[in-house]
C-alpha positions in Angstrom: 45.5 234.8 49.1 47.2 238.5 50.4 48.6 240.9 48.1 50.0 243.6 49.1 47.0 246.0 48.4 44.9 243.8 51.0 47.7 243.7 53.7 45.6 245.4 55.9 42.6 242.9 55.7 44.8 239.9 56.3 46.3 238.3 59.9 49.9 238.8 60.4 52.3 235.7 61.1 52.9 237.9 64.3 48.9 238.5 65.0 48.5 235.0 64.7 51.0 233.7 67.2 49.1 236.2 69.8 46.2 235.3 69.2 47.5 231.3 69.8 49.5 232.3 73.0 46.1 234.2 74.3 44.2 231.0 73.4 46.7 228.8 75.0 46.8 231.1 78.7 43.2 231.3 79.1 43.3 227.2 78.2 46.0 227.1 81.2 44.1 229.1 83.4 41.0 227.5 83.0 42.7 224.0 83.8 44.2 226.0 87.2 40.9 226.8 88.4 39.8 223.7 87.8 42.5 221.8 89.9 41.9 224.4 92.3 38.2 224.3 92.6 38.5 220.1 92.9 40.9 220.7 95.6 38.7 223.4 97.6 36.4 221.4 100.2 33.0 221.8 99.1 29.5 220.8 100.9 28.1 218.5 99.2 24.5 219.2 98.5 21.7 217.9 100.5 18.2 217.3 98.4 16.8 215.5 100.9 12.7 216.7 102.1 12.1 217.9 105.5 9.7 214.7 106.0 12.8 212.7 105.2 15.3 214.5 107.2 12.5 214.2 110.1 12.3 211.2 109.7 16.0 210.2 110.1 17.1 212.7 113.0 13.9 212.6 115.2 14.7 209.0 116.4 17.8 210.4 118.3 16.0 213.6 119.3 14.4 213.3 123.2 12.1 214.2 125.5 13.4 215.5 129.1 11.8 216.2 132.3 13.2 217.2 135.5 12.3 218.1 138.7 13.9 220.4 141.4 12.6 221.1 144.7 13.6 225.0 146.3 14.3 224.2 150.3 14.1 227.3 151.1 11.1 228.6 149.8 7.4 227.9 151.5 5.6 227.6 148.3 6.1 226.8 145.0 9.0 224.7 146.4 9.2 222.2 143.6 9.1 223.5 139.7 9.2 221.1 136.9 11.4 221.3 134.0 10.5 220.3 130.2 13.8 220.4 127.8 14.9 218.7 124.7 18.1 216.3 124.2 19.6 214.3 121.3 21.4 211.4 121.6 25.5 211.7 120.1 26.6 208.4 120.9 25.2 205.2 120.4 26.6 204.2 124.6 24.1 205.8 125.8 25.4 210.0 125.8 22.8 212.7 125.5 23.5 216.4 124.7 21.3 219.4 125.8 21.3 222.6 128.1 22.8 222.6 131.4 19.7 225.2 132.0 17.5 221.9 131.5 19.7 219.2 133.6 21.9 221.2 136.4 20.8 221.0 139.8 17.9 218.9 138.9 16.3 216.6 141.7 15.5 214.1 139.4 15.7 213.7 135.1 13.6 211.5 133.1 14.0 210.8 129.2 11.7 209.7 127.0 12.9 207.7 123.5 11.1 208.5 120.3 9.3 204.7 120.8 8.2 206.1 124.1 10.1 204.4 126.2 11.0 206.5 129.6 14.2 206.0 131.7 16.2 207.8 134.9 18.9 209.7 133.3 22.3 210.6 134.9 24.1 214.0 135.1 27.7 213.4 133.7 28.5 217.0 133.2 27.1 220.6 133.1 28.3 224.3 132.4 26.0 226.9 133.1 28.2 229.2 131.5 27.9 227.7 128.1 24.5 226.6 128.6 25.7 222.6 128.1 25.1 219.6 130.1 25.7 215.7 128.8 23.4 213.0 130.2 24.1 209.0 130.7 20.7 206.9 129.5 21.6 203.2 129.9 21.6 201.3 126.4 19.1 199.3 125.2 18.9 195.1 125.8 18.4 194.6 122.0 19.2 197.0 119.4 21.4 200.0 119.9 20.6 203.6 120.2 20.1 205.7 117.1 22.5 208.5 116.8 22.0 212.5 115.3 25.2 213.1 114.0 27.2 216.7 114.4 27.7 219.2 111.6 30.8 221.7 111.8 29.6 225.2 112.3 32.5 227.1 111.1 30.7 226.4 107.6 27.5 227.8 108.3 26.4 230.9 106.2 24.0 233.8 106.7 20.3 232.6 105.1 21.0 229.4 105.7 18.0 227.2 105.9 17.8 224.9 109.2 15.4 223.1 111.1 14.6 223.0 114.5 13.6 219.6 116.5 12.1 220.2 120.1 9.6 219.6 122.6 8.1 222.7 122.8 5.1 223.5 125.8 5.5 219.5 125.8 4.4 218.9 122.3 6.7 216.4 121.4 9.2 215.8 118.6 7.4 219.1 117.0 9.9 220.6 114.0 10.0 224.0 112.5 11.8 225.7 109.8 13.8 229.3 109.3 17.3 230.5 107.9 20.2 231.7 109.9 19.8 234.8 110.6 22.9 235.8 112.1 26.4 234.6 113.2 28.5 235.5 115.8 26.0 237.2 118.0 27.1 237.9 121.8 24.5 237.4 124.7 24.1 240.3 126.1 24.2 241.1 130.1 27.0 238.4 130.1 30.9 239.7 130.8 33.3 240.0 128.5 34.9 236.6 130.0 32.2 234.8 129.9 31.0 235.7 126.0 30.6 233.1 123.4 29.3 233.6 120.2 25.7 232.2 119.1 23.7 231.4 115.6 20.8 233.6 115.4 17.8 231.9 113.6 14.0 233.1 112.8 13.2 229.6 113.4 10.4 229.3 116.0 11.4 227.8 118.9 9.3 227.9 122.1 9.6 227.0 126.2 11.0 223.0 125.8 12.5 223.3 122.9 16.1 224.0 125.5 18.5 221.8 124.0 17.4 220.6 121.0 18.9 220.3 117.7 19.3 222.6 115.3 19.8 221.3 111.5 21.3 222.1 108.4 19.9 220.3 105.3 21.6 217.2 105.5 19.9 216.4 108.8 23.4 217.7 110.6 23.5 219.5 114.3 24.8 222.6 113.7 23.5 224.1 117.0 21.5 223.6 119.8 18.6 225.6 121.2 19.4 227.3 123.8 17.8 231.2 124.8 15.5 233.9 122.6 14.7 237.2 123.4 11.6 237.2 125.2 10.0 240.9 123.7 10.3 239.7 120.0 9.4 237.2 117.6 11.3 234.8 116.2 14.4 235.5 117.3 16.3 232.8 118.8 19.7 231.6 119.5 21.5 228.3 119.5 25.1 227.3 120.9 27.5 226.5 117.8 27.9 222.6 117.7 31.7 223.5 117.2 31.5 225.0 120.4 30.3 222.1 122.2 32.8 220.0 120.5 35.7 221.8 122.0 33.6 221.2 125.9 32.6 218.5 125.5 36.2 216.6 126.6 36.4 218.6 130.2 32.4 217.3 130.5 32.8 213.7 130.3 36.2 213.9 131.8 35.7 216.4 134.6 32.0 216.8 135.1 32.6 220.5 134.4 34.8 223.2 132.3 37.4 225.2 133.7 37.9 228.3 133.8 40.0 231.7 135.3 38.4 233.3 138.1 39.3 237.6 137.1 36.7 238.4 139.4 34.9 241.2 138.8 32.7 242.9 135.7 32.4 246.1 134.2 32.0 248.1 131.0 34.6 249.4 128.5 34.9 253.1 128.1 36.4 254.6 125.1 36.6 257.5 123.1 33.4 258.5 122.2 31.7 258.0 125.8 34.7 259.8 127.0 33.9 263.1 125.1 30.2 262.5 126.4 30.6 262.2 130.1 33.6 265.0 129.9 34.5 263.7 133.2 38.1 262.8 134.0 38.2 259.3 132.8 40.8 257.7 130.7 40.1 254.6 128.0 39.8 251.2 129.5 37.7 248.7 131.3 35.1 250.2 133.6 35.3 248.3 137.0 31.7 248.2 138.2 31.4 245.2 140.5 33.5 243.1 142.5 32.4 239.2 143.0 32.7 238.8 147.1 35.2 236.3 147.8 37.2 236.9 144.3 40.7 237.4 144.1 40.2 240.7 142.4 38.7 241.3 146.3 41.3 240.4 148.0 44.4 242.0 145.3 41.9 245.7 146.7 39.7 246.4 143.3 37.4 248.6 143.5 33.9 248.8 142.2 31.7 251.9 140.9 29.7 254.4 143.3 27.9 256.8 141.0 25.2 255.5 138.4 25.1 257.5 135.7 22.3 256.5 132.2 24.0 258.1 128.7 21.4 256.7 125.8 19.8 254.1 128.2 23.1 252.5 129.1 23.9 252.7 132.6 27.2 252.9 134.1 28.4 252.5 137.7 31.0 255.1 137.6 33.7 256.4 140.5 35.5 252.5 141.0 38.9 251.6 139.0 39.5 251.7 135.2 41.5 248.8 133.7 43.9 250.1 131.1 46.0 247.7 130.4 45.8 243.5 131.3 49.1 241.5 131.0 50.5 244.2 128.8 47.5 244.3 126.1 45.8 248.3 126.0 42.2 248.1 126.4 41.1 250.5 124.3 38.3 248.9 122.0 36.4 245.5 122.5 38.7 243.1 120.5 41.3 244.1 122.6 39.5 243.9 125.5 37.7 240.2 124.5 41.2 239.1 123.6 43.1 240.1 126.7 40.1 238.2 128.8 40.3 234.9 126.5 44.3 234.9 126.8 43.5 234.7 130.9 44.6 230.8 132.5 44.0 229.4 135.3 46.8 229.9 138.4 48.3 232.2 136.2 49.0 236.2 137.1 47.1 238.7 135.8 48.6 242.1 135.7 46.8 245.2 135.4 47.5 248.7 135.2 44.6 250.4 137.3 43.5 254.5 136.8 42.6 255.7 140.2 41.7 258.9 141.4 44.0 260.3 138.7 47.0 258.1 139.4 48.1 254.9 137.8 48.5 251.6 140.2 49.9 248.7 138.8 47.7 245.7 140.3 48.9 241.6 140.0 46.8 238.9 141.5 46.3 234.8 140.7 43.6 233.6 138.6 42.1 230.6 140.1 39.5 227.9 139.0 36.3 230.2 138.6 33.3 228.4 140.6 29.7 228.1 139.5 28.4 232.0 140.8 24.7 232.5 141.2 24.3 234.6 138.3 25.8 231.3 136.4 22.0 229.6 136.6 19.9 232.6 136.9 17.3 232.5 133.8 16.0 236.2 134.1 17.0 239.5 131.9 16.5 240.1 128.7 17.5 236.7 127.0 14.9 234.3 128.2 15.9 230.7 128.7 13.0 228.2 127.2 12.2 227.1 130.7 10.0 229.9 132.0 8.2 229.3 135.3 5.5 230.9 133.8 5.5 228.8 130.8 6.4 225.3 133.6 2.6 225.6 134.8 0.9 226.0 131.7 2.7 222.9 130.7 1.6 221.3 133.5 -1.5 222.6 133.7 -2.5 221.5 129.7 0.0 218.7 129.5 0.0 216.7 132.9 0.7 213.7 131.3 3.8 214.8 129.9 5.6 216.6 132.7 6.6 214.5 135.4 
């Protein structure tokens, strides 16, 4: 009992009710972020061994040769081509570079029970690096399937696992994390860019188009370019990525796209007050694609090369400032000005030339497959290396056909 000598050791009726509304909140809260966290989409975890995920994706996973003849060459006319493929759907669709399957003479797939049979080109994009392939079902059974992940969930350190064919040694896996997200191919225009999964997973010449895993055995990517001076690092398409194609390829036989017609390099600020040349901010206009309606609307390319830091320019030709009212002043801008581009629609630029501004308006057609499209030089080596074709051939003659 209180008295009033030992008030100050005793709770208050008022000390108490705080203390029951404090208890009561953080009980309220706690129930909130519980409703909340039941709510918020979670991944459910996969304890499944890399034997047993192996085991249940390596069925669909296959083994591709092609073979392409050069009729213009006198020698070394007819190269050989050893990819990777996995099957997506149990009618018979198969999914794997366009690097592997596009302009191929012929294209052979071999099942996981080693059974071989003609496959058909349905539809290829260079520019993606995707190609689907037609194998004809089987009389009994039915075609087992790999099934596709979503992408936008992947995370940085990831673990994955890699399924391939690599130098022809079939249905080989290996293991990493991802090491990056996001990462643009170099060498490629800003038009053309498409962000990749960087892994440390090894990954080797015929492992083109095969699947990249998460741990519940889903395709979250597939294999398609590494960087040929360094070790272990490799890139895959996002599967997300070949979701959104994949409609125009089974459809069309192809993806289409706006035809701007020429490439170049942004220059901002910084290079600006390194060249102290008088340049303004905008989108460097080195080259102009013959035949392009960027051509015929009078573009002009660079004249003058000029290396700052090891990056070389092709200065003197037009600088972009502005596309269909968008300032090109950093690289978002300038990456979403070029995705916001359609096909037969007008582009309109404002051009610095020779110190005077020209406003410039053309078309965008349907952009056609360009040689640089299927070109697998540069930095970024495609897993097809001719190099790499005859040692396969060479120590694996049964297996490249």
């Amino acid at each position: 009992m209180c008295t009033e000598r030992s008030r100050s050791g005793c709770p208050t009726v008022a000390g108490t009710v705080l203390v029951l509304f404090l208890l009561g909140f953080l009980a309220s809260c706690a129930h909130v972020q519980e409703v909340l966290a039941s709510k918020r989409p979670r991944r459910a975890a996969c304890a499944a061994s890399i034997p047993d995920l192996f085991e249940r994706v390596a069925p669909a996973v296959v083994f591709i040769s092609a073979t392409s003849i050069n009729p213009y060459q006198l020698s070394d006319r007819i190269s050989h081509i050893v990819g990777t493929g996995f099957i997506y759907d149990p009618s018979g669709l198969v999914l794997t570079n366009s690097h592997v399957a596009y302009g191929r003479q012929s294209i052979t797939i071999t099942l996981d029970d080693g059974t071989s049979t003609p496959a058909q080109l349905v539809g290829a994009d260079p520019i993606s690096d995707l190609a689907v392939l037609r194998i004809p079902r089987p009389a009994e059974g039915k075609l087992p399937t790999a099934k596709m992940g979503d992408s936008d969930r992947v995370r940085i350190g990831e673990n994955v696992l890699a399924i391939g064919n690599p130098l022809g040694l079939n249905q080989s896996v290996t293991r990493g994390i991802v090491s990056a997200l996001n990462r643009l191919v170099p060498e490629t225009s800003f038009s053309l860019q498409e962000p990749l999964i960087q892994t440390d997973a090894p990954i080797n010449p015929g492992n083109s188009g095969g699947p990249l895993l998460n741990r519940c055995g889903e395709v979250i990517g597939i294999s398609t370019a590494l960087i040929a001076e360094a070790q272990n690092i490799g890139f895959a398409i996002p599967i997300n990525l070949a979701k959104s194609v994949l409609p125009s390829l089974l459809t069309h036989g192809h993806v289409s796209r706006p035809w701007i017609g020429f490439h170049g390099q942004l220059i901002d600020r910084s290079l600006l007050d390194l060249l102290r040349i008088p340049l303004t901010e905008g989108l460097l206009v080195e080259a102009i694609e013959p035949g392009s309606p960027a051509e015929h609307a009078g573009l002009r390319g660079g004249q003058i090369e000029v290396t700052i830091a090891g990056r070389e320019f092709l200065i003197g030709g037009d600088i972009v400032t502005s596309m269909n009212g968008q300032r090109l002043d950093d690289l978002e801008k300038l990456s979403n000005a070029m995705r916001a581009l359609q096909v037969d629609a007008t582009v309109r630029m404002k051009v610095f030339r020779d110190g005077k501004e020209l406003d410039i308006r053309y078309v965008t057609p349907e952009r056609p497959i360009l040689p640089g499209d299927v070109r697998g030089d540069g930095m970024l080596a495609r897993f097809t290396d001719r190099v790499i074709q005859r040692a396969v051939r060479r120590n694996f003659p049964s297996s490249v056909r």
